[in-house]
C-alpha positions in Angstrom: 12.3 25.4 17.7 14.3 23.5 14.9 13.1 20.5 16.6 9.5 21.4 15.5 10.7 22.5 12.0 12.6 18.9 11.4 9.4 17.6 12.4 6.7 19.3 10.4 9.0 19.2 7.2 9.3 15.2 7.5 6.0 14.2 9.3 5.9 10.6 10.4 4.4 8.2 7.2 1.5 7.8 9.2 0.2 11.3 8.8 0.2 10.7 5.1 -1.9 7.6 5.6 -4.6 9.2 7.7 -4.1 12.5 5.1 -5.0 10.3 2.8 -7.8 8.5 4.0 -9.4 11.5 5.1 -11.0 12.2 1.9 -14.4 9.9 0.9 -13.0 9.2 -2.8 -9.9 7.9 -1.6 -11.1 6.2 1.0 -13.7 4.3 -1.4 -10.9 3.9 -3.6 -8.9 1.6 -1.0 -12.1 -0.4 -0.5 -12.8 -1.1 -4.3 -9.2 -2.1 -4.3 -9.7 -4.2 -1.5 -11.4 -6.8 -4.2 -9.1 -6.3 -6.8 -6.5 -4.6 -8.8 -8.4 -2.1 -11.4 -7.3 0.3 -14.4 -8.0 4.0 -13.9 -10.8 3.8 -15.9 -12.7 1.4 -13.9 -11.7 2.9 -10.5 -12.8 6.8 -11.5 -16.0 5.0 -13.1 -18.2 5.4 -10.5 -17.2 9.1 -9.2 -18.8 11.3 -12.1 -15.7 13.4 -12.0 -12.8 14.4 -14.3 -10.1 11.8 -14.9 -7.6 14.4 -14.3 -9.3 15.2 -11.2 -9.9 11.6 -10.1 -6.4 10.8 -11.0 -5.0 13.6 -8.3 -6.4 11.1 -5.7 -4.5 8.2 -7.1 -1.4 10.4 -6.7 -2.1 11.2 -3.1 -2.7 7.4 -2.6 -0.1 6.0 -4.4 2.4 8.9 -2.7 1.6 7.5 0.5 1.8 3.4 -0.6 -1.8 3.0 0.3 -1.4 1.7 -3.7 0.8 0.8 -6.6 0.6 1.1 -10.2 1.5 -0.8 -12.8 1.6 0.5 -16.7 1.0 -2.7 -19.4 0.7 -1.0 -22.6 -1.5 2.4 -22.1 -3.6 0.7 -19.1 -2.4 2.1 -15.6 -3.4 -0.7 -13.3 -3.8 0.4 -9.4 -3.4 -2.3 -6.7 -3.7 -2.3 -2.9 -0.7 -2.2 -0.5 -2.1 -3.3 2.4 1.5 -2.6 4.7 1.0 1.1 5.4 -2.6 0.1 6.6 -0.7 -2.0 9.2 1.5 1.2 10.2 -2.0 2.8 10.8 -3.5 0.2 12.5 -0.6 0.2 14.8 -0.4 3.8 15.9 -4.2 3.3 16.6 -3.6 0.5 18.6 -1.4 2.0 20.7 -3.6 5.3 21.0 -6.6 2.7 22.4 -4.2 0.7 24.4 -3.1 4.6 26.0 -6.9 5.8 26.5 -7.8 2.5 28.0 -5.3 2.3 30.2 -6.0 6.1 31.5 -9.8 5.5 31.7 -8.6 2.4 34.0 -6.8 4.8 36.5 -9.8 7.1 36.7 -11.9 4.1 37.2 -9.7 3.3 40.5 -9.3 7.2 41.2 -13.1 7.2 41.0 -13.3 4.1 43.3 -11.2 5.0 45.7 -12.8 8.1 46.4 -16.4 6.4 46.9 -14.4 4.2 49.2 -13.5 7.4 51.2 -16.9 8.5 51.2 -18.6 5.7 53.2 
């Protein structure tokens, strides 16, 4: 049981990622970002919401280093950080490399068994 506790109170940095990407906002975020660095201002432009609001999802992204910030004066500028993509990437690689490899045995389970049949 304190196994499970250690566990849940420091999840892997990957649930972060995919925590973070879950929402649309954020998600669009990380693609406008994709093209360039932006200030806050141009980044909660198109969203119709409050900066304060829009802001929160910065935070989330930036907790997770999906972005960085930078402060020049009083412009916030938000960049991508493309390296915990790469950790996400990764753990879905290996979930398709697991899946594939099972759907491979039930292919030859499946085989074998028409085999039998004849």
């Amino acid at each position: 049981m304190i196994g499970l506790q250690t566990a849940s109170q420091n999840p892997p940095p990957v649930d972060g990622i995919f925590r973070a990407l879950a929402d649309p906002t954020r998600r669009r975020v990380v693609e406008r970002l994709n093209r360039s660095p932006a200030s806050v201002s141009e980044l909660a432009e198109p969203f119709g919401m409050a900066l304060p609001s829009f802001v929160e999802h910065l935070k989330i992204l930036e907790g997770c280093g999906l972005v960085r910030s930078r402060k020049a004066g009083r412009v916030r500028t938000y960049s991508l950080s493309p390296e915990p993509l790469k950790l996400a990437e990764n753990w879905l690689a290996e979930q398709r490399a697991l899946w594939e490899r099972r759907l491979d045995q039930f292919d030859a389970y499946v085989m074998s068994l028409k085999e039998t049949e004849k």
